[in-house]
C-alpha positions, 0 to 999 in steps of 0.5 A: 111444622107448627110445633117449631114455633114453640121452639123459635126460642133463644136457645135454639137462636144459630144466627140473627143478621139485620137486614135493611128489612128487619132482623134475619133469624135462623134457629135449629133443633136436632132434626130441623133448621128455620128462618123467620124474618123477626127475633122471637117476641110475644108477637106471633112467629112466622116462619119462613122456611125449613130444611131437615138437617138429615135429608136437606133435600126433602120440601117440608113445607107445604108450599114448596110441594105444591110448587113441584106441580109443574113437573106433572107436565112433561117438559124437554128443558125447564126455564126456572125462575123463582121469585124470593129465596127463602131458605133455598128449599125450591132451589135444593130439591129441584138440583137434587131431582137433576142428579139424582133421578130421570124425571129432570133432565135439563134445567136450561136456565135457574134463577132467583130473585131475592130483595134481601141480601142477607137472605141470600147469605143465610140461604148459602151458609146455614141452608144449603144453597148450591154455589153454582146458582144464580141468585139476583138481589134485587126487587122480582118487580124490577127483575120481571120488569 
């Protein structure tokens, strides 16, 4: 994925929201779409998260991969609760695996926590998140406390 840094330009710019946290951009090209939390300057970019627009599905980032371990241990029910949106990758890939394949079979519950309203509102218009999720805006600290 380094390669979209050189790509987070604007011509590539979808959409910029302020947050009270900073600016929200989103950026595409014809395969992949990204955020980043700061418009592009000569400052170093850091990418958020990715989805590609073909297989949405699909965890491109190497984090959102390794967070699946967890489905290596059997489990009846899951519990889920995922502390910061992002780009509702871990939020797409694990609905998809309950619909669409035997390893998932019940989700009792599936929440996620995320500071920023307007991640939130990024993540339903430009990242697929499912509209039946729950998504809580508020501090994980608080939410956990």
């Amino acid at each position: 994925m380094r390669h979209l840094k050189k790509e987070t330009v604007k011509s590539n710019l979808i959409t910029l929201q302020q947050s009270p946290y900073g600016p929200v951009c989103v950026y595409q090209n014809d395969a992949y779409r990204w955020l980043t939390l700061a418009q592009n300057t000569d400052e170093d970019i850091v990418i958020q998260g990715v989805m590609n627009r073909t297989h949405p599905e699909q965890l491109t980032i190497a984090v959102n991969q390794c967070m699946l371990l967890f489905l290596l241990k059997a489990a009846d029910t899951l519990n889920i609760l995922n502390l910061g949106l992002g780009t509702a990758g871990f939020e797409r890939i694990m609905y998809y695996l309950q619909n669409n394949t035997p390893y998932i079979n019940t989700i009792t519950t599936f929440n996620t926590v995320e500071i920023n309203p307007q991640i939130a509102t990024i993540a339903a218009q430009h990242f697929k998140l499912p509209s039946n999720h729950s998504t809580y805006l508020q501090c994980a600290k608080q939410y956990v406390n």
